[in-house]
N, CA, C and O atoms as a Tinker XYZ file with bonds, in Angstrom:
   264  protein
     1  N    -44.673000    4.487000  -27.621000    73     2
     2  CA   -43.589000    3.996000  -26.784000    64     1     3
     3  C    -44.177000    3.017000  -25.757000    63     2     4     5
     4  O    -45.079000    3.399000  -25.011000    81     3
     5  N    -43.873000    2.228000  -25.717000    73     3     6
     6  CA   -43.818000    1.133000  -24.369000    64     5     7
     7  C    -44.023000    1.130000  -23.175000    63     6     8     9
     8  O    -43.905000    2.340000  -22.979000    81     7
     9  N    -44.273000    0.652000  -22.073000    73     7    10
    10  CA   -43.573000    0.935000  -21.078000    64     9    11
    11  C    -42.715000   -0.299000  -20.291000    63    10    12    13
    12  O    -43.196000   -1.359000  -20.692000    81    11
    13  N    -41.717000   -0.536000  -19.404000    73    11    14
    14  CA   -40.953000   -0.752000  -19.221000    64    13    15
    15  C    -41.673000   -1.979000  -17.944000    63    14    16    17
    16  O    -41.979000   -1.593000  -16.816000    81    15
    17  N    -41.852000   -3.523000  -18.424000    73    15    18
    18  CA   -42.525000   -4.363000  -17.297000    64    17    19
    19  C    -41.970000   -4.219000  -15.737000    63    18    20    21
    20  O    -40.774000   -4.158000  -15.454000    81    19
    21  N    -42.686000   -4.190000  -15.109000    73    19    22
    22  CA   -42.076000   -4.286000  -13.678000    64    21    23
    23  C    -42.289000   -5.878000  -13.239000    63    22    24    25
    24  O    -43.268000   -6.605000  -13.410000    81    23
    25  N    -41.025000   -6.144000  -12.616000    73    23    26
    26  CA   -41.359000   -7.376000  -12.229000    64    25    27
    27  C    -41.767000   -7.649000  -10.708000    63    26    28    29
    28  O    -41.618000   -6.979000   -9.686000    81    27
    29  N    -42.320000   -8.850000  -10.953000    73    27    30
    30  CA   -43.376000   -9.547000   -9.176000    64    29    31
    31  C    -42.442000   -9.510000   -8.352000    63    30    32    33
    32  O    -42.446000   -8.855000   -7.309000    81    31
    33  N    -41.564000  -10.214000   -8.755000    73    31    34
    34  CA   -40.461000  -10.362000   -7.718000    64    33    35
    35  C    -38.997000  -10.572000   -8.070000    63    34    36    37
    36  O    -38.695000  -11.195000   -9.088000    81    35
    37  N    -37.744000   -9.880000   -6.949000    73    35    38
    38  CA   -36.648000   -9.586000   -7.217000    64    37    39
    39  C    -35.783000  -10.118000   -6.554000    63    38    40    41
    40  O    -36.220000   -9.972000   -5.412000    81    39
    41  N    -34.713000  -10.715000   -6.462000    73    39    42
    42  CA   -33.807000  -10.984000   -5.856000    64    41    43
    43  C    -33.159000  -10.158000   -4.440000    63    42    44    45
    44  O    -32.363000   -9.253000   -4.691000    81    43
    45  N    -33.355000  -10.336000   -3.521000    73    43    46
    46  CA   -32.724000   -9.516000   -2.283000    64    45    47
    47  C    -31.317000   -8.898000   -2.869000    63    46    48    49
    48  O    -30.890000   -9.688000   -3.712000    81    47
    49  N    -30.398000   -7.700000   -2.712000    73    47    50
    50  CA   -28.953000   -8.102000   -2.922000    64    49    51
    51  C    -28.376000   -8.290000   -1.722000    63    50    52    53
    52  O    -27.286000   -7.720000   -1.676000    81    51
    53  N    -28.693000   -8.921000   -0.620000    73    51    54
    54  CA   -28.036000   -9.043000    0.494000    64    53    55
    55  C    -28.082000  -11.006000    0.282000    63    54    56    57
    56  O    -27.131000  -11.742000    0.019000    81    55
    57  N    -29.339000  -11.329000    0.484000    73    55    58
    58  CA   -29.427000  -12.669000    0.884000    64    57    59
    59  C    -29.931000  -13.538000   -0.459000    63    58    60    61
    60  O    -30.150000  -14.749000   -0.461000    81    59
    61  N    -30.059000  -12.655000   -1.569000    73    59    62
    62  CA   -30.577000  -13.166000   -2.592000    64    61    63
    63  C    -31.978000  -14.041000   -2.390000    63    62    64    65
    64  O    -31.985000  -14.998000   -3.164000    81    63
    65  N    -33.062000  -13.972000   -1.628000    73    63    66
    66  CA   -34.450000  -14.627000   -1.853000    64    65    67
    67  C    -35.098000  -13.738000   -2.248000    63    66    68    69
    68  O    -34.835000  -12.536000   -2.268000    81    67
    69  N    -36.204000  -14.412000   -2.668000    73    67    70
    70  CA   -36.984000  -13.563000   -3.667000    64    69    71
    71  C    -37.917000  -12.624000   -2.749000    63    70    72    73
    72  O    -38.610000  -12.875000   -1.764000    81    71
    73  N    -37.705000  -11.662000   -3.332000    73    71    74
    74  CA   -38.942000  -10.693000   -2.480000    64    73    75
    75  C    -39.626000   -9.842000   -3.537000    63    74    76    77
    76  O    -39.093000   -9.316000   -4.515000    81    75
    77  N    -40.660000   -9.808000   -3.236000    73    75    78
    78  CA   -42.094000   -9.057000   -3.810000    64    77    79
    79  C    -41.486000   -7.487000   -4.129000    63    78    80    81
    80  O    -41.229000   -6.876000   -3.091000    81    79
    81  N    -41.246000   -6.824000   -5.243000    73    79    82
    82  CA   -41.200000   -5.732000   -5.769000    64    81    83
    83  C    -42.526000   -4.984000   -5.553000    63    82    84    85
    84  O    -42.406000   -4.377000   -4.489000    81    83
    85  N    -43.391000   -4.823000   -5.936000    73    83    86
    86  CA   -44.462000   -4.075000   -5.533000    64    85    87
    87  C    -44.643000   -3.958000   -3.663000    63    86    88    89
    88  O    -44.079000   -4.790000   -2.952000    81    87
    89  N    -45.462000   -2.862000   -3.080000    73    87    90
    90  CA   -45.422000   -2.801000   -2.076000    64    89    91
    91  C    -44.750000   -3.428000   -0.495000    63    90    92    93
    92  O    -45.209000   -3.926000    0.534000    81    91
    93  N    -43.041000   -2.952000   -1.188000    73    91    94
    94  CA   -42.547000   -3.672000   -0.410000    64    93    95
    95  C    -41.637000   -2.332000    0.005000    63    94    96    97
    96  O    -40.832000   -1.751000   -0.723000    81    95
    97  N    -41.875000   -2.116000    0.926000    73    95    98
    98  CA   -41.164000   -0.902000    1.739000    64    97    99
    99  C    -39.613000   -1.058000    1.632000    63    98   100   101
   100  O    -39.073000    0.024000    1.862000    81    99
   101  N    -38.772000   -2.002000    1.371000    73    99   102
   102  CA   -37.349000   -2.101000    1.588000    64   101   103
   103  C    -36.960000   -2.736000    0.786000    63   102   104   105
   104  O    -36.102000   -3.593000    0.998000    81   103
   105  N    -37.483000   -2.498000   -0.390000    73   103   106
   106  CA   -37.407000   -3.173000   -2.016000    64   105   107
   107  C    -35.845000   -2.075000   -2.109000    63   106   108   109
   108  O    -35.758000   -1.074000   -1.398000    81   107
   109  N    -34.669000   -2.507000   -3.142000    73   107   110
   110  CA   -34.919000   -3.402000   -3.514000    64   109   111
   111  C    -34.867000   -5.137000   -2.711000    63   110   112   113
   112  O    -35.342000   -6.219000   -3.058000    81   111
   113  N    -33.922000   -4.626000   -1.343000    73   111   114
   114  CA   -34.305000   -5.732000    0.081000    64   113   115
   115  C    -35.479000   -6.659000    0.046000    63   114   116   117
   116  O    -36.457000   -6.459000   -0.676000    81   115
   117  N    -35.368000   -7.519000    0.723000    73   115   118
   118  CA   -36.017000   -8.500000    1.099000    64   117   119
   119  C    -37.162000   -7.860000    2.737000    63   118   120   121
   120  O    -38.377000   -8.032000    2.833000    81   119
   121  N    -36.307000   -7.195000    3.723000    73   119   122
   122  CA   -36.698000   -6.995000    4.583000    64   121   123
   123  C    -35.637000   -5.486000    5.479000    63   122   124   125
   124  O    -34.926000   -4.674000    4.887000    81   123
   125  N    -35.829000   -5.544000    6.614000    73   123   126
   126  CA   -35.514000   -4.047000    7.369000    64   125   127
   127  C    -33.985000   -4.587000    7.561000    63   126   128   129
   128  O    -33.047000   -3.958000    7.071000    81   127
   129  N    -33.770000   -5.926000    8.388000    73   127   130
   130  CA   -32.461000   -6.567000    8.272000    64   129   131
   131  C    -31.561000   -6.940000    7.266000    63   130   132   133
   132  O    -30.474000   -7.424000    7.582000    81   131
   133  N    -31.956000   -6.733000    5.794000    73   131   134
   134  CA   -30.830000   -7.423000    4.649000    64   133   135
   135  C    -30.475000   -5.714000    4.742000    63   134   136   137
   136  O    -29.340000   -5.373000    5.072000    81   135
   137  N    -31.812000   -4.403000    4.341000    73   135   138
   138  CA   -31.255000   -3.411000    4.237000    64   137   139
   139  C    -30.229000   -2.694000    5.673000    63   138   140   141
   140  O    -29.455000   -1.750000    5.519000    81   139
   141  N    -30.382000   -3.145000    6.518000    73   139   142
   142  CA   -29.283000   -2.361000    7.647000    64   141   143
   143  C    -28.082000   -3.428000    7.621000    63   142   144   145
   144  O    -26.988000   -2.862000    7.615000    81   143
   145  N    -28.031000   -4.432000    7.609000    73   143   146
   146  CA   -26.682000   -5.358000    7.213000    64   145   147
   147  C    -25.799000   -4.445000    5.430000    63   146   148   149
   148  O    -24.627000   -4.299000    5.083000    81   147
   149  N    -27.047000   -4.089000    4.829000    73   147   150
   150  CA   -26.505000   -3.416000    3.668000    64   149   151
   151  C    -25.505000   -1.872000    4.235000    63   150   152   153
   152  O    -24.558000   -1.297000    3.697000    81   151
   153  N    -25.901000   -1.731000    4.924000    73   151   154
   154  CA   -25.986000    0.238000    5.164000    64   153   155
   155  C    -25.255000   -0.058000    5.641000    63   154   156   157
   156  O    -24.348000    0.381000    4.934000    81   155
   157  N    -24.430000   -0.937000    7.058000    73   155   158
   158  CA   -23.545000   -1.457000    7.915000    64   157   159
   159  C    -22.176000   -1.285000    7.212000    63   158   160   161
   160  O    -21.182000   -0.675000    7.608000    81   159
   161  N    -22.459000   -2.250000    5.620000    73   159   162
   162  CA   -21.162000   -2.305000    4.993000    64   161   163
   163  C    -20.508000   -1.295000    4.270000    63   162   164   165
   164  O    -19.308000   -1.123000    4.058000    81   163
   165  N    -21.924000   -0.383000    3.782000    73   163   166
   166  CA   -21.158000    0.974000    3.291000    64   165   167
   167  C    -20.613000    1.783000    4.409000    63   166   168   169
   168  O    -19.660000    2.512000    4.132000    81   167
   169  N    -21.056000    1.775000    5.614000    73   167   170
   170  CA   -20.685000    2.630000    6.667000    64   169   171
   171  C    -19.414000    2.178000    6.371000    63   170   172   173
   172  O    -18.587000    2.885000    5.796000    81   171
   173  N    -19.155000    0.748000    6.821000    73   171   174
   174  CA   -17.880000    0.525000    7.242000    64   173   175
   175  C    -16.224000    0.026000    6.168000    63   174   176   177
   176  O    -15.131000   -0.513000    6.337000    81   175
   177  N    -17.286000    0.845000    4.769000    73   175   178
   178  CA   -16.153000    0.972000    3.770000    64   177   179
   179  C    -16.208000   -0.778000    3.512000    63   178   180   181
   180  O    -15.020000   -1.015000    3.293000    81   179
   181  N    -16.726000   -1.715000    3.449000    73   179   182
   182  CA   -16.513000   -2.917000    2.524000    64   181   183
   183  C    -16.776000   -3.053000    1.039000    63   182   184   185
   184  O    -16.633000   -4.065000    0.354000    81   183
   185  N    -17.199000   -1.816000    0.654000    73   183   186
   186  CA   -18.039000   -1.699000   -0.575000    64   185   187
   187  C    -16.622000   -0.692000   -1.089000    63   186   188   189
   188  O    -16.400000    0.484000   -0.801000    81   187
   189  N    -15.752000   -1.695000   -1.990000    73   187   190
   190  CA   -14.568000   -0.111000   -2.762000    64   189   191
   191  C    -14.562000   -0.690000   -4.415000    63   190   192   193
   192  O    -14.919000   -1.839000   -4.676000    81   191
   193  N    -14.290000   -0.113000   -5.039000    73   191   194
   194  CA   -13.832000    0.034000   -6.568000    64   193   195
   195  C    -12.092000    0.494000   -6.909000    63   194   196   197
   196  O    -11.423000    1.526000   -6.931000    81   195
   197  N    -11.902000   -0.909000   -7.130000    73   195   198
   198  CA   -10.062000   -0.807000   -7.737000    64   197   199
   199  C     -9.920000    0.297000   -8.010000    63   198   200   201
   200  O    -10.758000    0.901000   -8.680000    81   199
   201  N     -8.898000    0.809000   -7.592000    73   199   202
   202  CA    -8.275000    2.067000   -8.372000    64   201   203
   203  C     -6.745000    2.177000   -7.639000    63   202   204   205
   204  O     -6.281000    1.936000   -6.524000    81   203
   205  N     -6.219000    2.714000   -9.004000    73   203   206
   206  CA    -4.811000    3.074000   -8.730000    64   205   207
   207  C     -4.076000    4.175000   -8.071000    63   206   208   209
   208  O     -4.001000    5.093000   -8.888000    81   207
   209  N     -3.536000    4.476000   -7.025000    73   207   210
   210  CA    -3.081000    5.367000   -6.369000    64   209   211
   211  C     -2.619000    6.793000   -7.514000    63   210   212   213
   212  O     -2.165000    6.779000   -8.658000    81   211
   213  N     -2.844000    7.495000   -6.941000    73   211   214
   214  CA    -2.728000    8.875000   -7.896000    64   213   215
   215  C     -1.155000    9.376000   -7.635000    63   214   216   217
   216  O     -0.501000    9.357000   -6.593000    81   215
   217  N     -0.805000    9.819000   -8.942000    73   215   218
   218  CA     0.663000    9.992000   -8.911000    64   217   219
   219  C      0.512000   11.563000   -8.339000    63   218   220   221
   220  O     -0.473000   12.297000   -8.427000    81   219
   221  N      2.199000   11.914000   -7.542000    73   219   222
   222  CA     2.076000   13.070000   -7.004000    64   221   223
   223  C      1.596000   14.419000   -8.074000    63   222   224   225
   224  O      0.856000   15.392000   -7.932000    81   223
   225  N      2.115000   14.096000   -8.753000    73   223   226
   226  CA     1.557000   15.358000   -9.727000    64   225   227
   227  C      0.203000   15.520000  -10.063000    63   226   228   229
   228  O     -0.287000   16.631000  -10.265000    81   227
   229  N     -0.472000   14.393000  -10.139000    73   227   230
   230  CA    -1.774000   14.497000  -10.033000    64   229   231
   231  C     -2.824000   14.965000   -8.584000    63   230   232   233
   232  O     -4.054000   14.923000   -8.542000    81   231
   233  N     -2.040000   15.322000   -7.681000    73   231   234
   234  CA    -3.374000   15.306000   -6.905000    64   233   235
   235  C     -3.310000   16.856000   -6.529000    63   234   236   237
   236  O     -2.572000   17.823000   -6.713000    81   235
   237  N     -4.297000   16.590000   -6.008000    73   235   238
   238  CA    -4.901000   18.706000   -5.905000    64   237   239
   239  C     -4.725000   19.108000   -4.909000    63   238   240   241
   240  O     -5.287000   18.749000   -3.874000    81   239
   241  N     -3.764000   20.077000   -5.054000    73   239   242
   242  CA    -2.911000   21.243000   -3.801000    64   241   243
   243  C     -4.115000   21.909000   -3.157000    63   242   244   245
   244  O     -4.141000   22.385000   -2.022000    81   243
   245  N     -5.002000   21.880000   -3.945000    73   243   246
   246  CA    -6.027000   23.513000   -3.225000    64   245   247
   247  C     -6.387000   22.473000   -2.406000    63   246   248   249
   248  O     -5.177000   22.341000   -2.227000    81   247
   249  N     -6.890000   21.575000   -1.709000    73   247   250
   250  CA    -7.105000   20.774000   -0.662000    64   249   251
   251  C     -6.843000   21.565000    0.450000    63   250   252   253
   252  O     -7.650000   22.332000    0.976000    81   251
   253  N     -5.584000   21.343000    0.832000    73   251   254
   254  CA    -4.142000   22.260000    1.722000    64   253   255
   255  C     -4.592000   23.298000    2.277000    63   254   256   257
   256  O     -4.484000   23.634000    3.456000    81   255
   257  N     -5.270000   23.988000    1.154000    73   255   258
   258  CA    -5.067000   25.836000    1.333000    64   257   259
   259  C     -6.404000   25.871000    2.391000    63   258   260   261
   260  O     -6.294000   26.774000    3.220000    81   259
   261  N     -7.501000   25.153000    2.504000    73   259   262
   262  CA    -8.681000   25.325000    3.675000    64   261   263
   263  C     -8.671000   25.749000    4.575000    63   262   264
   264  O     -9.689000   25.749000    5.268000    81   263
């Protein structure tokens, strides 16, 4: 079996420049700032996936009962 290349360098997903994959503390980030601008947006719910409101029959009573 193979193993699976690692690459030199990766795309930030915040700012998209390239940053060094190997010994890079805030991989897959660029730096400490793309990752807390990242964390910022999940805090503050900018990060959602479409979905369709759940019909009444579908949603779960035992919720309630807590």
């Amino acid at each position: 079996m193979s193993e699976i290349p690692v690459p030199k360098q990766v795309n930030c997903p915040r700012c998209r420049q390239l940053s060094p994959w190997t010994g890079n503390p805030y991989r897959p980030f660029c730096s400490e700032r793309c990752r807390l601008i990242d964390l910022g947006a999940w805090a503050n719910e900018d990060y959602a996936l479409p979905a369709h409101p759940a019909l009444p029959s579908e949603q779960d009573d035992t919720l309630d009962e807590r």
